[in-house]
N, C-alpha and C positions, 0 to 999 in steps of 0.2 A: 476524577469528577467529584466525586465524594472525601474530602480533607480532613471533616471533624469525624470522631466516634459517634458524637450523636444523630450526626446523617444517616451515620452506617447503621446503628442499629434500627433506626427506626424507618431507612428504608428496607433493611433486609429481615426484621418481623416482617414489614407489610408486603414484600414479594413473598416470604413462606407463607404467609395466611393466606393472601389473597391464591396461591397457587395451590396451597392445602383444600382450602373451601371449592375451588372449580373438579378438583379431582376426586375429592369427596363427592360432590354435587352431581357430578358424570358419573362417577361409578355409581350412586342411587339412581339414577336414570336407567342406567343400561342394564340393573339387576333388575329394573321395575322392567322393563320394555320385555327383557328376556323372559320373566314369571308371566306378562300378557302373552308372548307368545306362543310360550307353553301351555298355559290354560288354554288359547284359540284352537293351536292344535288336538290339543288334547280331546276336545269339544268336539270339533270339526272329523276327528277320526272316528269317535261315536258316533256321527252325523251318517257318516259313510259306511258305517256295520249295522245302521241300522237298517238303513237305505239297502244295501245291498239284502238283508235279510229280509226284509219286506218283497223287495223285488224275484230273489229266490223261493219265497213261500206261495207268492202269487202265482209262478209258475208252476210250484210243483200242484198247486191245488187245482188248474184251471188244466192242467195238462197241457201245457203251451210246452211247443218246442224253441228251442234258440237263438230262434227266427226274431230279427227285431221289426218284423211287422206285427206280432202278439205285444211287444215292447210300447208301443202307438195306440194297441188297442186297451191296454188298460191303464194309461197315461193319464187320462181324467182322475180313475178313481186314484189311483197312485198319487198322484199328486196333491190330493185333498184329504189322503191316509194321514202320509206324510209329514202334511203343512200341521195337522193335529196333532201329530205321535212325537214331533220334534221344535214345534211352537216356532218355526220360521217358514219365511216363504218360497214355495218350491216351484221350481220351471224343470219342463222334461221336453230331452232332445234327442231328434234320430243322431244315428253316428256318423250325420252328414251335416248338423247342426241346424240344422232345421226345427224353430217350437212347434213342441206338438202340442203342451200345456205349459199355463202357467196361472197358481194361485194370484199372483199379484202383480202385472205386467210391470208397473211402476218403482215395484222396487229392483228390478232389472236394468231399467234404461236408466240412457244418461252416467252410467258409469263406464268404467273400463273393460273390458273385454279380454283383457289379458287370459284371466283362468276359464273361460271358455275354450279361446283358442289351444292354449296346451290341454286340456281335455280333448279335444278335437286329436291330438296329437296320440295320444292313448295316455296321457300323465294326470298326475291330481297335483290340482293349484290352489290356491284362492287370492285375493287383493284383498285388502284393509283401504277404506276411504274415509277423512273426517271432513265433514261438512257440517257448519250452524251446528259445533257442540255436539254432536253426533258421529258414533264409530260404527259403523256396518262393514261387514265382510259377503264375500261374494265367493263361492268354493265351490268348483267342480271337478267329477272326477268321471270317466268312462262306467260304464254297468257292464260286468264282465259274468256272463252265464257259463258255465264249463268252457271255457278258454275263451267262447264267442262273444265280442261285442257287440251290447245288441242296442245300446243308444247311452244317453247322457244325460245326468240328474245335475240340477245346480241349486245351490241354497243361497237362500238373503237373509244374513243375521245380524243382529243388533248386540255391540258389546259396548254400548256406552256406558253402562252400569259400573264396567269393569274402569273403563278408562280413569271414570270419571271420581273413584274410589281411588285409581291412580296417583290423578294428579293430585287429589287432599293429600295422599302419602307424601307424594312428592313435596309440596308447598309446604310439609308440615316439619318435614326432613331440613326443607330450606331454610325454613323462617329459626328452628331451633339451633338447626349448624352457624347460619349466622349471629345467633347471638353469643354462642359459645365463642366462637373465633373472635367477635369484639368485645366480648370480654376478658376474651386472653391478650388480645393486640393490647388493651386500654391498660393490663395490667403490665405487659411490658415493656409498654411505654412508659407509663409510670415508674416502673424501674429501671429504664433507662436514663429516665429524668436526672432520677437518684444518687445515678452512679455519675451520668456523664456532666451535669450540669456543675456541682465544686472543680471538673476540671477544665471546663472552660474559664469557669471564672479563676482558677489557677494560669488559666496557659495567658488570658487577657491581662491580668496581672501581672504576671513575666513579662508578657509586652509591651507593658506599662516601665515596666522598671528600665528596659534593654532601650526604650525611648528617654530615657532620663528623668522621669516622674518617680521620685519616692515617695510621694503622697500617701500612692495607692495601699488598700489594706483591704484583705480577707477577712469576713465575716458568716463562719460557718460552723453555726451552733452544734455541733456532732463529738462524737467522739470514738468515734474508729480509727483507721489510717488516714482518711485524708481531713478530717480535723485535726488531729498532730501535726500533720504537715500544712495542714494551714497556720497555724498555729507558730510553728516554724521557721513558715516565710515571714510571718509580720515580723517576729523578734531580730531576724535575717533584717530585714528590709530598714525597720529602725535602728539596727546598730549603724549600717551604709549612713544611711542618711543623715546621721548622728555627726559622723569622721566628715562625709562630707561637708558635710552645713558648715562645720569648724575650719576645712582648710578654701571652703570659697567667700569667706568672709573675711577670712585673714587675706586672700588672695583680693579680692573686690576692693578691700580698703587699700590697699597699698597703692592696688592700680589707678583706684581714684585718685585718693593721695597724689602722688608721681603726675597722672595727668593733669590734674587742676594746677597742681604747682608750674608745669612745666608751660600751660596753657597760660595762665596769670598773669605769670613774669613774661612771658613772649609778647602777651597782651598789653602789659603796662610798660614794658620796656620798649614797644613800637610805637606805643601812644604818648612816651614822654619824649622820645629818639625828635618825634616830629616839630611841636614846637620848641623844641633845644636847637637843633639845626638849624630852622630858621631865625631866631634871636642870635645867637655866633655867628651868623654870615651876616646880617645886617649891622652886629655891634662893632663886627671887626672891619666890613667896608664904611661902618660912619667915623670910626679910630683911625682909619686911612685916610678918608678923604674930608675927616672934619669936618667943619660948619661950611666949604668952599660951594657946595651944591646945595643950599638951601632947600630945594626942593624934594633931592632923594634925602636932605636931612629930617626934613617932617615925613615925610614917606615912610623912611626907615624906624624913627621912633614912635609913629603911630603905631605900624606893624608889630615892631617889641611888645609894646604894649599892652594889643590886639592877641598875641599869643601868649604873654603873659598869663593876661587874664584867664584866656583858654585852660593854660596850664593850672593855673590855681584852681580852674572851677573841677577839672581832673584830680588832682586831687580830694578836692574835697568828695565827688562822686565815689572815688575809693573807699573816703576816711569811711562814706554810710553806708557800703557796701559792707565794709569789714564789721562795721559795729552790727546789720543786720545778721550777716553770718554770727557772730559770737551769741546773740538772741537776749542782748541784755536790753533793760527798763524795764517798766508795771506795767501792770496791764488792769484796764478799765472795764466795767459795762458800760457799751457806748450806741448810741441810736446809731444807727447806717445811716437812715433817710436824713435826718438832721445833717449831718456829715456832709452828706454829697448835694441836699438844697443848697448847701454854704457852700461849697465849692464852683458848683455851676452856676452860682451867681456870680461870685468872684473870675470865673471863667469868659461869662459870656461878654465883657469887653474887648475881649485879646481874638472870640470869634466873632464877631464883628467886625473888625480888621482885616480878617480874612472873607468876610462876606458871609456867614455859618449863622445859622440859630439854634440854639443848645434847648431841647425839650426834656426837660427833667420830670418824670413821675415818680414817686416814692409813696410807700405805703408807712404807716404809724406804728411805733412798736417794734420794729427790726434791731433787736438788740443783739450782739456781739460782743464777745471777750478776745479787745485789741489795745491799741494806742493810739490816741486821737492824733496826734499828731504823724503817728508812720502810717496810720490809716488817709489820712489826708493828702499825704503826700503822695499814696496808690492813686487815688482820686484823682489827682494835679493830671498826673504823670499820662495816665491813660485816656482823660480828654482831652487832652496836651497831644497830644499826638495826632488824637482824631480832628481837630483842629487844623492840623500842620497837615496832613497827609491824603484830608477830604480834598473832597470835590468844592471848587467855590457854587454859594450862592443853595448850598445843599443844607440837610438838618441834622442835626447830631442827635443820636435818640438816647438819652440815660435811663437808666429803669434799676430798681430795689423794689424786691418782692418777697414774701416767704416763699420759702419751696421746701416743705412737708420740715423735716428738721436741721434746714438750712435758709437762710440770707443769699437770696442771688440778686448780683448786681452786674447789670449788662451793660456795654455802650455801644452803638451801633454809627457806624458812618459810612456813605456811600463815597467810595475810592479806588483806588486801581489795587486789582487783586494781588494779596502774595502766593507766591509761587510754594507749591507744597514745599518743596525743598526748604527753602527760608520758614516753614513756619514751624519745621523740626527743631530750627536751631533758634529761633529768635528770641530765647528766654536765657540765652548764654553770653555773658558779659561782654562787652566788645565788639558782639557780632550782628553784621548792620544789615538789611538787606541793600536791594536798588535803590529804594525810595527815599532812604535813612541816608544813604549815601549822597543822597543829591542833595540832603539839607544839610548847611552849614553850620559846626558847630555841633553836630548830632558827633555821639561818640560813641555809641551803643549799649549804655550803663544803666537807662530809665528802667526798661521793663523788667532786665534780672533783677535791681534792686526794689521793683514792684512785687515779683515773685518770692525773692527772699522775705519779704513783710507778711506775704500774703502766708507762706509755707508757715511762718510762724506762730502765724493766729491760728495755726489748724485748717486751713480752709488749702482752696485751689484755684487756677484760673489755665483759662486759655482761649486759645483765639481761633475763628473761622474765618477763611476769607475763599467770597464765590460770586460769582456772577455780578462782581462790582462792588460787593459792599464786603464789607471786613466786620465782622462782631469782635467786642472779647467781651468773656465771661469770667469774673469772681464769684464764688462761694462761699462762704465761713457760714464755722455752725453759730444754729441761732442761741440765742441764749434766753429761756423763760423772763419775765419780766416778776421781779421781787416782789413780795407782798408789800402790801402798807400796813404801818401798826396801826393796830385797830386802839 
């Protein structure tokens, strides 16, 4: 149930204390309970020597005999002797329990009977009752004259005094045992803090590492044993991570390497496979059948042509992919907002045609360190699309803003959503979703080659698409605006 050390210890302090303190606390109980009882009795046996001596004196002076009808007749005064010579209240009974007297009816009734009846018996008893804060005893015992019982004396005493001395003992025992025990718990806790908490944080660390996180690192200012061994593990932990970092970077690169190469060429060799095949089947049926079908002869040379072109604009989408990867030309401080007012102007004829209105806001001063021109071309590329892939008759939202110490530029258009999957990959050369695939001509080269301009200025971009509309978001950092010479 218990897993850590620091469970254990600091449930099994709190079960020794808390069963230390009750056993402690019972046994002062039960010496205090035992010294009142001792005292009552103690009390209560002088009560009855005295009684008893009183009652044999009276006889021998009145010259009574044994008889407990002499016992009845001087029960009055006996009883008011008594109640003076022992400062409690007395009841006198034949040995048929019958009162003959009693100093104070009230402190009789209403209680228990018990130690009458065994007085009745020939035994000596008494009851303890507490009521409203109050200890009274109630003690009788038979009146024995030369072997003859001649009736039965009962007393009503008040030990509240005593109790009540008791219970401060008691409450004083409590209050001080308890704080002794919370300040032994508080101090063992404390040292079990001590001990057990560097090894938690050792054993979470191990489990940090056994997860594959070398990050992790021990900080635990001591210098005992387990500061060495903290100490230990970090030097442990940095050298690991050290070998590692070196052989998954050598491993990372290659694998990249290997894949993009292998991706690339598969990529460019399917996309130039395509209009080559169709140019040779059309050049080699117009080689065959000549100028005779006039008709599949314009057909045919259109078509060449039509792929031609394709192929040459594939090309060139390569030449500016490869030039963006290598990350050559200057780089400017350039306005965004400027940039992209002049593109969505230039823009908004071609959504027009498509039935679109392109709503540009831009803010003043969003400066950036890019290329106006690869900048521009991100711009093209990205309304270009929202363009082709909205909804007719819908608005295209462009937006440039600061955002704390970056340039965010948004474009928003209502469209048929992309599906997660596609929008993992949609920044990877060649790779089209549905939508891209039903437009002709799409090759899938715009947006990597947007990504690669955008990677290079430092900045980042990506795309949301939900409930109909599709955003993408650029970012580049901002860049301060220069002073002017004064």
């Amino acid at each position: 149930m218990f897993r850590t050390i620091r469970a254990k210890f600091i449930v099994g302090f709190f079960l020794i204390f808390c069963v230390s303190f009750l056993l402690l606390n019972q046994t002062v109980m039960r010496i205090i309970e035992s010294s009142n009882q001792n005292i009552i009795t103690d009390d209560l046996i002088g009560l009855k020597k005295n009684g008893n001596g009183y009652v044999r004196q009276a006889f021998m002076i009145n010259h009574f005999t044994n008889d407990d009808l002499y016992f009845g007749q001087v029960a009055e005064e006996m009883v008011g002797d008594l109640r003076y010579a022992t400062s409690s209240e007395v009841s006198a009974y034949t040995v048929g329990g019958v009162l003959l007297y009693s100093s104070k009816t009230d402190s009789f009734s209403g209680g228990s009977e018990e130690d009458l009846k065994q007085a009745l018996g020939g035994a000596t008893a008494y009851t303890i009752s507490y009521e409203n804060g109050t200890a009274s005893v109630l003690y009788s015992y038979p009146v024995v004259i030369d072997g003859v019982k001649v009736g039965i004396l009962r007393y009503a005493k008040e030990f509240s005094l005593l109790y009540e001395q008791s219970g401060r003992i008691l409450n004083a025992v409590f209050y001080i045992a308890l704080a002794i025990f919370a300040a032994a718990f508080l101090f063992s806790y404390l040292l079990s803090r001590h001990i057990t908490i560097p090894l938690v944080k050792l054993a979470r660390a191990s489990t940090e590492v056994t997860n594959g996180n070398l990050d992790v690192r021990l900080t635990l200012r001591r210098r005992d044993e387990i500061g060495r061994l903290a100490g230990n593990f970090n030097d442990m932990i940095e050298r690991i991570k050290h070998q590692i970092g070196r052989i998954e970077r050598d491993r990372d690169r290659l694998e990249k390497l290997n894949s993009e190469r292998k991706q690339f060429f598969d990529n460019v060799t399917h996309e130039l496979k395509t209009p080559l095949t169709s140019i040779l089947g059309y050049a080699e049926m117009i080689r065959e059948n000549g100028e005779k079908d006039e008709a599949f002869f314009r057909k045919g040379m259109t078509h060449i042509v039509e792929e031609s072109q394709r192929l040459h604009g594939l090309v060139l989408h390569l030449l500016e992919l490869s030039q963006e990867s290598s990350g050559s030309g200057e780089y400017d401080r350039i306005d965004v907002g400027q940039v992209l007012r002049d593109v969505c102007d230039s823009m908004n004829f071609k959504a027009k045609r498509y039935n679109k209105d392109i709503r540009c806001e831009t803010g003043e001063g969003l400066y950036v360190l890019a290329q106006s021109d690869k900048l521009r071309q991100v711009f093209i590329n990205l309304i270009d699309n929202a363009i082709k892939y909205g909804y007719a008759n819908s608005e295209i939202a462009v937006t440039a803003e600061r955002a704390t110490d970056s340039v965010l530029i948004s474009v928003v258009n209502d469209g048929d959503t992309i599906a997660p999957d596609h929008l993992t990959r949609i920044f990877e050369p060649f790779y089209q979703s549905d939508r891209e695939k039903k437009e002709a001509g799409s090759m899938g080269l715009g947006l990597s080659i947007a990504k690669a301009i955008i990677d290079d200025s430092g900045g980042s971009i990506r795309i949301v698409s939900d409930n109909g509309q599709t955003s993408v978001y650029a970012e580049l950092p901002y860049m301060k605006p220069e002073r002017l010479p004064i």
